[in-house]
C-alpha positions as CSV (number, residue, x, y, z in Angstrom):
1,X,-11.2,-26.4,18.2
2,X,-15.0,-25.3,18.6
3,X,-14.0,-23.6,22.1
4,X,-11.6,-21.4,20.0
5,X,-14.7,-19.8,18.4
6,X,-16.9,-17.6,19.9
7,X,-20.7,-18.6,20.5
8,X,-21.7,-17.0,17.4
9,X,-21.2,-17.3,13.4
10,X,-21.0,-14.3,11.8
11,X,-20.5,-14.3,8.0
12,X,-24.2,-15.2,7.0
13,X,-25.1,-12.3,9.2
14,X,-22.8,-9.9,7.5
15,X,-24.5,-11.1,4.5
16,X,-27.8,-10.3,5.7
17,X,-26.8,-7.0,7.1
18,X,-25.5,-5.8,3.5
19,X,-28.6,-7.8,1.9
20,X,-31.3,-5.8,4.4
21,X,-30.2,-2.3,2.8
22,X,-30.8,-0.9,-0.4
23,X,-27.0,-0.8,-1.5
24,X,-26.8,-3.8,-3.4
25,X,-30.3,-2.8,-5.9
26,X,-29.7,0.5,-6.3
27,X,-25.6,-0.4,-7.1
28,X,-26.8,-2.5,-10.0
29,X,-29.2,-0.8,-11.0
30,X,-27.2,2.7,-11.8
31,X,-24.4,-0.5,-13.3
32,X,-27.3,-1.3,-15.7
33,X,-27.9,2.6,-16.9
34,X,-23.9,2.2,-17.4
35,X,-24.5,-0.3,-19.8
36,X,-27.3,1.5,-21.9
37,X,-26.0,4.9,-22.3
38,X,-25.3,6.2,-25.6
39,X,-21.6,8.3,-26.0
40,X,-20.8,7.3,-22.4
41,X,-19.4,4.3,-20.3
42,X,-20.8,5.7,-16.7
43,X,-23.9,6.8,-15.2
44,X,-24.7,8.6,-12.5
45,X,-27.8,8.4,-10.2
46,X,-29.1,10.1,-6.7
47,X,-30.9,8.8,-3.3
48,X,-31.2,11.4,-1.2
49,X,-27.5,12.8,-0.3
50,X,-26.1,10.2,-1.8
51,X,-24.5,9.9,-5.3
52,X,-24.5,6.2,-7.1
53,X,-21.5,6.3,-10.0
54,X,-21.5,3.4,-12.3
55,X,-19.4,1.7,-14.5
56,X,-20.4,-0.1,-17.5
57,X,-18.3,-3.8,-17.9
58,X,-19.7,-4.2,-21.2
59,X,-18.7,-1.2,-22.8
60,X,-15.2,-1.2,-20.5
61,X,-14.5,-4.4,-21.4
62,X,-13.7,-3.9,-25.6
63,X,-11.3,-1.1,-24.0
64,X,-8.9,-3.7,-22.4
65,X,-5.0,-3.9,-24.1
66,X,-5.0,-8.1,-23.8
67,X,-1.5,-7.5,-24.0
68,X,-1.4,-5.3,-20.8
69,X,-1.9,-8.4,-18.6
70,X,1.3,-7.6,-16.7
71,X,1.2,-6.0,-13.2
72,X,2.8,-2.1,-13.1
73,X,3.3,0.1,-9.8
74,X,0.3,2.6,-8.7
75,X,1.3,5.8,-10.3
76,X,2.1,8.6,-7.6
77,X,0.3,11.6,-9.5
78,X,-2.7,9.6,-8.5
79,X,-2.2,7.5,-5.5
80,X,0.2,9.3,-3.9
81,X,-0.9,8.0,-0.1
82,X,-1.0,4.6,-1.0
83,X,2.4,3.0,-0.3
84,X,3.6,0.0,1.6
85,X,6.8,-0.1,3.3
86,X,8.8,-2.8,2.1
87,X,10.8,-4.3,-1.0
88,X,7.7,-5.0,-3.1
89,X,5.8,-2.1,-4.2
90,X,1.7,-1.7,-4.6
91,X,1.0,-3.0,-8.2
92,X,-2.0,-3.7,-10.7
93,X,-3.1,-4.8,-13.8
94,X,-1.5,-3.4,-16.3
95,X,-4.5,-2.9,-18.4
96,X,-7.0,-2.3,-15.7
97,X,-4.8,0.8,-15.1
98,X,-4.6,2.0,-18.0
99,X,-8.5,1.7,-18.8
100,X,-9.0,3.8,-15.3
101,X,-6.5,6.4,-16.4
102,X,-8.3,7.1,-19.6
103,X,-12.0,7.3,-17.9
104,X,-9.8,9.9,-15.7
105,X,-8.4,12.2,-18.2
106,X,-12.6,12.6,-19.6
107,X,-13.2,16.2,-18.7
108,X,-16.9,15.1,-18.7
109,X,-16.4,12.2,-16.2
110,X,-13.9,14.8,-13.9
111,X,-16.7,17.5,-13.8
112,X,-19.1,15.5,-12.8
113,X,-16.9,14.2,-10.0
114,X,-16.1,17.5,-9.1
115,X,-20.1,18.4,-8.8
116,X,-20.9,15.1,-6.9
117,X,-18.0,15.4,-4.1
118,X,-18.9,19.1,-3.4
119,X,-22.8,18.0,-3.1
120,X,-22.7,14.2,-1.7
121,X,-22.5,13.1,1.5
122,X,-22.1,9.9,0.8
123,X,-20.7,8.3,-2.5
124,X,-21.2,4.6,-3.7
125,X,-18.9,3.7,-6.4
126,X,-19.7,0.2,-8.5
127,X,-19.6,-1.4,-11.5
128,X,-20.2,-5.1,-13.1
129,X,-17.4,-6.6,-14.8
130,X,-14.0,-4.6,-15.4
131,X,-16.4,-1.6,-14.4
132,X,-15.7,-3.2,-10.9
133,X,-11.9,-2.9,-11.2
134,X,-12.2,0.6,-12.4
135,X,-14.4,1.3,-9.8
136,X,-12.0,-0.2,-7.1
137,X,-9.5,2.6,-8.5
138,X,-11.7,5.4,-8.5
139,X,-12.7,4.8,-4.8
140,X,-8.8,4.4,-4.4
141,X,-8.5,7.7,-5.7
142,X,-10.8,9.5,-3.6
143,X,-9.6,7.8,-0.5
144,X,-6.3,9.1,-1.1
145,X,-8.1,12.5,-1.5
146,X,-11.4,12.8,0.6
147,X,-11.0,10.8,3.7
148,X,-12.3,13.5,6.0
149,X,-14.5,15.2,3.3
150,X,-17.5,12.6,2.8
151,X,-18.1,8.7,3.2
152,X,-16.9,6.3,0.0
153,X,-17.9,2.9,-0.3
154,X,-17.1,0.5,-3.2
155,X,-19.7,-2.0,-4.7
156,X,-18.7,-4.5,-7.6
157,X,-20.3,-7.5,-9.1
158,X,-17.8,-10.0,-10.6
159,X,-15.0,-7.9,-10.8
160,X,-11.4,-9.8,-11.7
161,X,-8.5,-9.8,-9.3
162,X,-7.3,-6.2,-9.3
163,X,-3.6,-5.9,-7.7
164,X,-0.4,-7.9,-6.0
165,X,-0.4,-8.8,-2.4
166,X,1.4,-5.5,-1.5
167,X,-1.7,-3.8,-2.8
168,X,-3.7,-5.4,-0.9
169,X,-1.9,-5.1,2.3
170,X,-1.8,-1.3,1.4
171,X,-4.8,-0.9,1.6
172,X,-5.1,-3.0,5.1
173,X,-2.7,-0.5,6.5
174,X,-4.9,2.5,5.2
175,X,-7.5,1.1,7.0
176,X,-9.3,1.0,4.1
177,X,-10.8,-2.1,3.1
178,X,-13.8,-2.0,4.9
179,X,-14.8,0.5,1.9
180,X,-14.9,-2.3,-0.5
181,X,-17.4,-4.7,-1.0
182,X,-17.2,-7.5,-3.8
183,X,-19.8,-9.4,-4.6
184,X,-18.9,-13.0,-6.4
185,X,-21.5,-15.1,-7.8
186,X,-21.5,-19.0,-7.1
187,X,-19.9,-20.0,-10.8
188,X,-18.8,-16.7,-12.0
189,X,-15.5,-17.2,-13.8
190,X,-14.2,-13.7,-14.2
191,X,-13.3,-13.1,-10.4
192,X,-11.4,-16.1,-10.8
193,X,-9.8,-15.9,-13.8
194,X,-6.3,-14.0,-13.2
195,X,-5.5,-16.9,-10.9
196,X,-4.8,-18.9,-13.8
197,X,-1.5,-17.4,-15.4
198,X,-2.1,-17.6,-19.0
199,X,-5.8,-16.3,-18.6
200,X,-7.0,-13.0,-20.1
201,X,-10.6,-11.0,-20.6
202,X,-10.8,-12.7,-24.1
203,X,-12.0,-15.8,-22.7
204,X,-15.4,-14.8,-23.6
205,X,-14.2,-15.5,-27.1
206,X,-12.1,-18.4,-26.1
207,X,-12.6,-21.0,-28.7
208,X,-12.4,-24.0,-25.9
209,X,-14.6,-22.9,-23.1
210,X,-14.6,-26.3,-21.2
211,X,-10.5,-26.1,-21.5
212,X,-10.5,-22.5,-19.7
213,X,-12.2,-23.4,-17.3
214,X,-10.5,-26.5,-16.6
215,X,-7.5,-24.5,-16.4
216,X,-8.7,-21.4,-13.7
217,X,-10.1,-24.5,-11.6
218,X,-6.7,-26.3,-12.1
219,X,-5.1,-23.2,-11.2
220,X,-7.5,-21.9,-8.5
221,X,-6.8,-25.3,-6.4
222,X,-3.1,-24.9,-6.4
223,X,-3.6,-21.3,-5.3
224,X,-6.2,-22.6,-2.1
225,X,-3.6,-25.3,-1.4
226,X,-0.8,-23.1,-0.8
227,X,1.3,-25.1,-3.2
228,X,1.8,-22.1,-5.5
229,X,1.6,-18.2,-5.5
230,X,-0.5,-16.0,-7.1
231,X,0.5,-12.4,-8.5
232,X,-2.7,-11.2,-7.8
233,X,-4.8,-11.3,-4.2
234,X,-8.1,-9.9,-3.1
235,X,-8.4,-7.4,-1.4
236,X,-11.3,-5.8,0.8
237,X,-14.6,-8.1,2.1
238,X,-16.1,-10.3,-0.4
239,X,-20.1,-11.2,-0.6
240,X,-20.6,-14.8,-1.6
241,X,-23.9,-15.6,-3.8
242,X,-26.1,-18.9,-5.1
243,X,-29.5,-19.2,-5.2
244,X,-29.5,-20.4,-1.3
245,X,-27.8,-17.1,0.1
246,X,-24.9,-15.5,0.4
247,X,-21.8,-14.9,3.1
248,X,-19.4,-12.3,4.0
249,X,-15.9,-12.1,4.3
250,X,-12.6,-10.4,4.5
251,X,-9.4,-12.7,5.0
252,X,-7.4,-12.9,1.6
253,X,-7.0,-16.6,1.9
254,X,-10.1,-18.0,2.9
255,X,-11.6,-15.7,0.1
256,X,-9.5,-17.8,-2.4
257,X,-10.2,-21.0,-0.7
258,X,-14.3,-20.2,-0.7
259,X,-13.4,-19.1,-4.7
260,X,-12.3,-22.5,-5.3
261,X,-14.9,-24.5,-2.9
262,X,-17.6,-22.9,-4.5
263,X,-16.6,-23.2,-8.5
264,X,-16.0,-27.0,-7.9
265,X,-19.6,-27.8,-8.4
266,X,-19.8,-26.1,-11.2
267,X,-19.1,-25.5,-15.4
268,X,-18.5,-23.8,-18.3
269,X,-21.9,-23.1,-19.0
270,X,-22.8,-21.6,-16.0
271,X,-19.7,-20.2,-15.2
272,X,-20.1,-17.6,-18.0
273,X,-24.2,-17.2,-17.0
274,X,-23.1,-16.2,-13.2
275,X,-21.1,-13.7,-14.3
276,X,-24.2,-11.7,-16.5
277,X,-26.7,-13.0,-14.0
278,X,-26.2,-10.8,-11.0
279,X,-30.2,-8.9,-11.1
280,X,-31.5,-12.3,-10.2
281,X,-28.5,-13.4,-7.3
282,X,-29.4,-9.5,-5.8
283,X,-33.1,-10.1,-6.0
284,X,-32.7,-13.8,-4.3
285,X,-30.5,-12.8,-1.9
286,X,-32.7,-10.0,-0.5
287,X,-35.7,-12.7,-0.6
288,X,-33.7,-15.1,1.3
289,X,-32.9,-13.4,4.7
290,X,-36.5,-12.0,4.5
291,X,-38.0,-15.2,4.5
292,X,-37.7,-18.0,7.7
293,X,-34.4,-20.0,7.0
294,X,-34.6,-23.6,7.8
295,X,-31.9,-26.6,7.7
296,X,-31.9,-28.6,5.2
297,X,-29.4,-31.0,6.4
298,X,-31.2,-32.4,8.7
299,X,-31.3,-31.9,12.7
300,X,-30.3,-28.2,14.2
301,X,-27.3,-28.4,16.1
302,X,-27.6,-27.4,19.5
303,X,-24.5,-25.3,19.2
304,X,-25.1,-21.6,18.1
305,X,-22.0,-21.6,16.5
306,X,-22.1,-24.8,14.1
307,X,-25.7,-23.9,13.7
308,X,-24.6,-20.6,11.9
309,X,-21.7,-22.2,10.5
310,X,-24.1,-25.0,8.9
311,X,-26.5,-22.0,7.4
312,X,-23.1,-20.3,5.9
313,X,-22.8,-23.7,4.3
314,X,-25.9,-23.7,3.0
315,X,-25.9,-20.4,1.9
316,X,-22.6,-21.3,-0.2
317,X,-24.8,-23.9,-1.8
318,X,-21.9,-26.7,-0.1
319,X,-23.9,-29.7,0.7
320,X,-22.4,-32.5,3.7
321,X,-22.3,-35.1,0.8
322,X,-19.8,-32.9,-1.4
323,X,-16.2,-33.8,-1.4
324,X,-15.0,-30.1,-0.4
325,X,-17.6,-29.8,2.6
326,X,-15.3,-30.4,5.4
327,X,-12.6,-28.0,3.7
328,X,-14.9,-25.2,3.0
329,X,-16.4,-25.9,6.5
330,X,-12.7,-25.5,8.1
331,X,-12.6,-22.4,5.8
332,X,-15.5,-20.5,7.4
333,X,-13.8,-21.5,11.2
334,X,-11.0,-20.2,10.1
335,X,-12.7,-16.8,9.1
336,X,-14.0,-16.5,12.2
337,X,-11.3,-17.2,14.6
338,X,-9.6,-14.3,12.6
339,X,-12.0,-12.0,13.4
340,X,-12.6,-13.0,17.0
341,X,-8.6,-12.8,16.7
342,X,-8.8,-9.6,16.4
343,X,-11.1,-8.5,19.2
344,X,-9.1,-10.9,21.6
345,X,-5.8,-9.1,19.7
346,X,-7.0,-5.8,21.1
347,X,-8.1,-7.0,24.6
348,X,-4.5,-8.5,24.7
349,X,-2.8,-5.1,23.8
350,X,-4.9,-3.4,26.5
351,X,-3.3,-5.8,29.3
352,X,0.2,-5.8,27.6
353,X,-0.6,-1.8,27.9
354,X,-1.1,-1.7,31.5
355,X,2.1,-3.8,32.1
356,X,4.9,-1.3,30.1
357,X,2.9,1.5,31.9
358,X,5.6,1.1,34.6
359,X,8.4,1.5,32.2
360,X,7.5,4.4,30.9
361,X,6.6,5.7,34.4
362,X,10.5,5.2,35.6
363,X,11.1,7.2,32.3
364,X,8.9,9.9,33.2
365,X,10.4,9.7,36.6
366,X,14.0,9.9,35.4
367,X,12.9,12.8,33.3
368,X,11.7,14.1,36.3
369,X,15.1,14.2,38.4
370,X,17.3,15.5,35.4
371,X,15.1,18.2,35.1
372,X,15.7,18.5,38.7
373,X,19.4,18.0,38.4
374,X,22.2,20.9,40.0
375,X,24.2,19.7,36.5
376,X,21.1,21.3,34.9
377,X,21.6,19.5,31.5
378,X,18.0,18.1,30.9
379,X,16.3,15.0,30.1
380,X,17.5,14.7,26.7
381,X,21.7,16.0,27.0
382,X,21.7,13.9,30.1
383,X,20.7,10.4,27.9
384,X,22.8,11.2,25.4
385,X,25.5,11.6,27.8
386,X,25.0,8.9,30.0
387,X,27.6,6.7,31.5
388,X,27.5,3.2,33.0
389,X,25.6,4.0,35.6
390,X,22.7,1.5,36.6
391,X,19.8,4.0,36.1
392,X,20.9,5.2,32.9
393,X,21.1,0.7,32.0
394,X,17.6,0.6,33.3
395,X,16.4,3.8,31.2
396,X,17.7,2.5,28.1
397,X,16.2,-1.0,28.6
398,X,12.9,0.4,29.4
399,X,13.5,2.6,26.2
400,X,14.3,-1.0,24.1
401,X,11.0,-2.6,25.9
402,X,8.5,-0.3,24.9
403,X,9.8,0.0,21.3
404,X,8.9,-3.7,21.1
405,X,5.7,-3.2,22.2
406,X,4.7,-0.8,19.7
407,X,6.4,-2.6,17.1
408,X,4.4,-5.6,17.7
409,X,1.3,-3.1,18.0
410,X,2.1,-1.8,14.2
411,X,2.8,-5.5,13.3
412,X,-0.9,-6.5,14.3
413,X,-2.2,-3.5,13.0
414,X,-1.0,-3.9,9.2
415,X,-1.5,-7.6,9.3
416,X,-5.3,-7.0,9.5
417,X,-5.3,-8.4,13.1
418,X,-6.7,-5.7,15.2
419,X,-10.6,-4.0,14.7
420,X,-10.5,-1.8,11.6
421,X,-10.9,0.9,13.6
422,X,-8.3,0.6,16.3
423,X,-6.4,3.5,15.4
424,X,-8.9,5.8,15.4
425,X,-10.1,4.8,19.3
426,X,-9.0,7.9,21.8
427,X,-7.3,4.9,23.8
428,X,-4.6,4.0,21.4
429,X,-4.0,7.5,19.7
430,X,-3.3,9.6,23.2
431,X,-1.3,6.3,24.5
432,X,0.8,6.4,21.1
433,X,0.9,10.1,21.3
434,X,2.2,10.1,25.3
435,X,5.0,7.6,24.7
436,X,6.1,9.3,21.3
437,X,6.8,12.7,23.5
438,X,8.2,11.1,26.4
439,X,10.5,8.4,24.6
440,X,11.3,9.7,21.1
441,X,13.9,12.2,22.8
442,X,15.5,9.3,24.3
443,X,15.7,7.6,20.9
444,X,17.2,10.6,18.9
445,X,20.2,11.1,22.2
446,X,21.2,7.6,21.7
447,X,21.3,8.1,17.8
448,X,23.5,10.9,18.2
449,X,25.5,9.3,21.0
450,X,26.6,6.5,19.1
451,X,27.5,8.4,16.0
452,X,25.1,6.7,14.1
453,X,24.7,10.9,12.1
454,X,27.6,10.1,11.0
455,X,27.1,6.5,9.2
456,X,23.5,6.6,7.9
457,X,23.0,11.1,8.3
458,X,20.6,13.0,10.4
459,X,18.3,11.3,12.1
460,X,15.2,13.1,10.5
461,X,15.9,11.5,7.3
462,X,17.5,8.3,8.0
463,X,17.1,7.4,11.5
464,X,13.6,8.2,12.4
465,X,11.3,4.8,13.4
466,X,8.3,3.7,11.6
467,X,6.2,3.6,14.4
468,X,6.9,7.2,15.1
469,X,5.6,8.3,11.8
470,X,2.3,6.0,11.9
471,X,1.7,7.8,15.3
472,X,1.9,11.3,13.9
473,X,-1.1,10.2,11.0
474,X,-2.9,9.3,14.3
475,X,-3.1,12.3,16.1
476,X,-3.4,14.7,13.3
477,X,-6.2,12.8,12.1
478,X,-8.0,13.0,15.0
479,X,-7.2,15.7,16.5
480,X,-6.8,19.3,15.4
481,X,-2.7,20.0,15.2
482,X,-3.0,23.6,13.3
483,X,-4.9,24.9,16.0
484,X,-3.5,24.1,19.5
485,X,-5.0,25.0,22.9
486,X,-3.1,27.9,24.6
487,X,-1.0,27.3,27.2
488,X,-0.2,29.3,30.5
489,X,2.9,27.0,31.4
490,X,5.7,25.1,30.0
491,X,4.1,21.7,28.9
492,X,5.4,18.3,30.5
493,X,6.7,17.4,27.2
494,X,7.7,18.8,24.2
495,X,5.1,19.1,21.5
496,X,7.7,18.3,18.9
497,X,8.7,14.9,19.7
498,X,11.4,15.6,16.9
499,X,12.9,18.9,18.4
500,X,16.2,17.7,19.7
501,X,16.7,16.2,15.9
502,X,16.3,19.7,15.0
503,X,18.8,21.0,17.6
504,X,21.4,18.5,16.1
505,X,21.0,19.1,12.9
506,X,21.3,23.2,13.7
507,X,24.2,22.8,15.6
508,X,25.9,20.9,12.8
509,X,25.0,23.3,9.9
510,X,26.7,25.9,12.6
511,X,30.1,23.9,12.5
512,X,29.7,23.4,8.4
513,X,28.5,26.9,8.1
514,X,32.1,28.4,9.2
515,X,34.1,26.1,6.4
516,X,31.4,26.1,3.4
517,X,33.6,28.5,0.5
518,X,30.6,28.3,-1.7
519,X,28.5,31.4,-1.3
520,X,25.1,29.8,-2.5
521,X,25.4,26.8,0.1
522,X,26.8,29.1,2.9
523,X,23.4,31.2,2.1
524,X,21.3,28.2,2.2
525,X,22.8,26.7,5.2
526,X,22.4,30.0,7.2
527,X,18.6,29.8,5.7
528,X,18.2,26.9,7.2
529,X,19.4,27.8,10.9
530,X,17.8,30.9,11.0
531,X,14.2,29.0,10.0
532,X,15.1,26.7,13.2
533,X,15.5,29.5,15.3
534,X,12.4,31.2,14.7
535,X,10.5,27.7,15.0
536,X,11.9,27.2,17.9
537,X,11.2,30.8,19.2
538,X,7.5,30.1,18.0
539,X,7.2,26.9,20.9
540,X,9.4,28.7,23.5
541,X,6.7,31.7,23.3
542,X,3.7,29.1,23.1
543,X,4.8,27.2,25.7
544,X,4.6,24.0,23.5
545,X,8.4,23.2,25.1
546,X,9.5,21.4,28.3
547,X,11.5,23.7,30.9
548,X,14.2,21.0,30.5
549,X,14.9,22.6,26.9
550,X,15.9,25.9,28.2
551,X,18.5,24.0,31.3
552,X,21.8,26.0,31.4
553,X,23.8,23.3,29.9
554,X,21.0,21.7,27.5
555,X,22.1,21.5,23.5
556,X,19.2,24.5,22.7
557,X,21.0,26.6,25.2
558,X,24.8,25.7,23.5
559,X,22.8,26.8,20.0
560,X,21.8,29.8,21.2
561,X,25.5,30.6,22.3
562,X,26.6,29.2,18.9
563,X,24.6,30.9,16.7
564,X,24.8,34.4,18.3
565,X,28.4,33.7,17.9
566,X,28.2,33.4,14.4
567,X,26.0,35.9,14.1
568,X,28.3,38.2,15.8
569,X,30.9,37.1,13.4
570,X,28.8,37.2,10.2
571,X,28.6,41.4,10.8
572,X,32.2,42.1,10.6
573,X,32.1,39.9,7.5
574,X,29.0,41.6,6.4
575,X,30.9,43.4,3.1
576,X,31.9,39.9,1.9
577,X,28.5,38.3,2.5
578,X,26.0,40.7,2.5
């Protein structure tokens, strides 16, 4: 519905935006240098601070296995930070892969690299052709290495498909797909072409052109329809081009959808032109938003929005009388309900914020009263051993309710349906950072509590949440966690939201400790406590504790007992186990 949109259309603006800078000439430009070095399949060029690295598809391309078409897993040596959590794991082409880990190993190609981070504020990484895909992998690998060091952005001119859907939504979750910018002409086939299963680089070769590219439209359809699943998706925003202007935008399905919509009207002739034309799509493009646009479809609707929606049309070279209008048309709505989706998305969170506020206030407040308590056993001890008492029912619910609110926050978040830079806003990361401290503890008594230690192991290892480890990556990011402000008191919470884990898994090594026989794992396990010890010595003295850690009766204060004990013990053994 038209009152789902908002009053504005946004993908031809986009467009224009990346149009009105000099990032898409001086991109191919540095890809055409690529192309006619001698000895070498890069170049590299300078504006000002910032470096331009390009990657040559022609000379890339003869360097392809064809029989590499399979998709493998990102190798960690190189991509270490970019996982997904889930059964299927982050893969690529094959080939692609293989082509980028060879331009790696080139000490040439690493040196410079080395001289253009230390000296660059700002890197642009393209190529044409399969120089796109490798450039997609090198900005990939300085993401996973330089996010806080200078700013990376990705430029590629009819690139193919790169990797699976799991890579794709990695890179959603990293935040990171704002870096990339693909830029598709109207007929190009080559962006298109791993969408058809059978389909290789060789189709340049390919003896029945009219046949291939029957067979990627055939193919691309199904794709758009839903009818059938791809092993490959896009990933990043992509910049549509013809000769009437260009759109932008991000959403992995109505990229495939405007992929098919916009290769419908065309063939194989121009289908291979496209893809070696991209100078004169730049150059048009850049012409276009400069001049006055005007409708050629007749009347200008009064409505802002199905004005703007009528130029992306346009733009897409998708006239009213074509067959796919209406679909590509529903397309572009789509896009653009996803991205108000997103803004609404975050103004929703914001309200459902101010509602669980309450819970976690009668957690705080319960916190509050054990530390208080003449049983002085703390806010954590006095959780874990809760009985059926109708505040500790209403503590654990509150617990259960906000843990569903963050979930569903996380669940947004890697979904692409929040602003891509929602967890970097001071907002979010102190709210995620407040109810980790205060509620974590609560999490790790009833682990403990139930025995679940002894089913799945420590809770460090196996029992820890998700969300709790997506909310550290927050706050160290943006804040500085090696050097912490000094304190004159005991802080409200503990610093470590994970320090009563630690406790329990201290206090176990102590009972182990007296039974291990084996010298070397007695050694170790003693290792271990002792490194506790002094850690937890380190916030005690910095005041990075709550007071409720040192209550009489708390589990820190039974280790303390403990381990002297053992200590005590260990010197008369001393001769045995020195």
């Amino acid at each position: 519905m038209e009152s789902e949109a908002s009053s504005f259309e946004s993908s031809e603006t986009l467009a224009a935006l990346v149009a009105s800078t000099p990032l898409l000439e001086e991109s191919w430009k540095v890809c055409g240098v690529a192309d006619a070095s001698v000895g070498c399949n890069f170049a590299v060029n300078r504006v000002g601070e910032t470096a331009y690295v390009g990657f040559s598809g022609v000379k890339l391309g003869a360097g392809v296995d064809q029989s590499c078409r399979n998709l493998v897993p990102l190798p960690d040596e190189l991509f270490f930070s970019l996982c997904v959590d889930g059964p299927d794991p982050a893969m690529v082409h094959a080939g692609l892969l293989h082509l980028f880990q060879s331009v790696y190993i080139d000490n040439l190609f690493r040196d410079q690299m080395v001289e253009i981070m230390n000296t660059s504020k700002s890197i642009v990484i393209t190529g044409h052709s399969i120089g796109g895909a490798i450039a997609s992998l090198l900005t990939l690998w300085l993401l996973c290495r330089l996010q806080t060091i200078c700013s990376v952005i990705c430029i590629t001119f009819g690139s193919p498909m790169l990797g699976n859907q799991s890579f794709s939504r990695a890179i959603l979750q990293k935040r990171w797909a704002g870096h990339f910018c693909h830029v598709v002409s109207q007929h190009d086939i080559v962006p298109r072409l791993f969408f058809a299963p059978s389909c290789s680089f060789q189709f340049i070769s390919y003896e029945n052109k009219t046949q291939l590219f029957h067979v990627v439209l055939d193919s691309l359809g199904v794709v758009s329809r839903g009818e059938c699943k791809s092993s490959f998706c896009p990933s990043g925003s992509y910049l549509f081009c013809t000769n009437k202007g260009a759109v932008c935008v991000d959403n992995g399905m109505v990229v495939i959808k405007l992929l098919y919509f916009t290769l419908l009207n065309s063939s194989q002739s121009s289908s291979l032109e496209d893809h070696l034309d991209y100078a004169d799509f730049i150059q048009k493009v850049q012409w276009q938003f400069i001049e006055n646009r005007s409708f050629t479809e007749g009347s200008i609707p009064k409505s802002s929005y199905k004005a703007g929606i009528t130029l992306a049309l346009e733009s897409l070279g998708i006239a009213s009388h074509e067959v796919n209008f209406e679909d590509a048309k529903e397309a572009l709505k789509k896009a653009k309900k996803l991205g108000r989706t997103r803004n609404l998305n975050s103004a929703n969170l914001a309200i459902g914020l101010s509602k669980i506020n309450p819970f976690r206030a009668q957690i705080e407040w319960f916190k509050a009263s054990c530390d208080n308590s003449a049983e002085q056993m703390g806010y954590y001890d006095s959780f874990k051993q809760r009985g059926a008492s109708k505040r500790g029912f209403k503590v654990n619910m509150n617990r259960i309710k906000l843990a569903q609110f963050w979930d569903s926050l996380i669940d947004k978040l890697e979904a692409n349906e929040l602003p891509y830079d929602f967890h970097k806003r001071a907002k979010w990361v102190n709210a995620s950072q407040f109810y980790k401290l205060v509620v974590e503890p609560l999490d790790i008594a009833e682990y403990y509590r139930t025995g679940m230690h002894l089913v799945k192991g420590h809770y460090m290892q196996h029992g820890r949440e998700r969300r709790y480890k997506i909310f550290d990556k927050w706050w160290k990011t943006e804040n500085d966690t090696d050097n912490p402000t000094a304190r004159s008191r005991f802080a409200s919470s503990t610093q470590d939201s994970c320090f009563w884990a630690r406790v329990e898994e201290a206090r176990d090594s102590l009972i182990k400790v007296r039974a291990e026989g084996d010298a070397r794992k007695f050694l170790k396990m003693l290792e271990d406590v002792t490194k506790f010890d002094q850690y937890a010595k380190r916030l005690i003295e910095n005041k990075e504790i709550s007071q409720d850690v040192l209550a009489k009766n708390s589990s820190y204060t039974k280790f303390i007992e403990e381990w002297k004990d053992l200590q005590s013990q260990l010197q008369l053994l001393q001769p045995q186990f020195p």
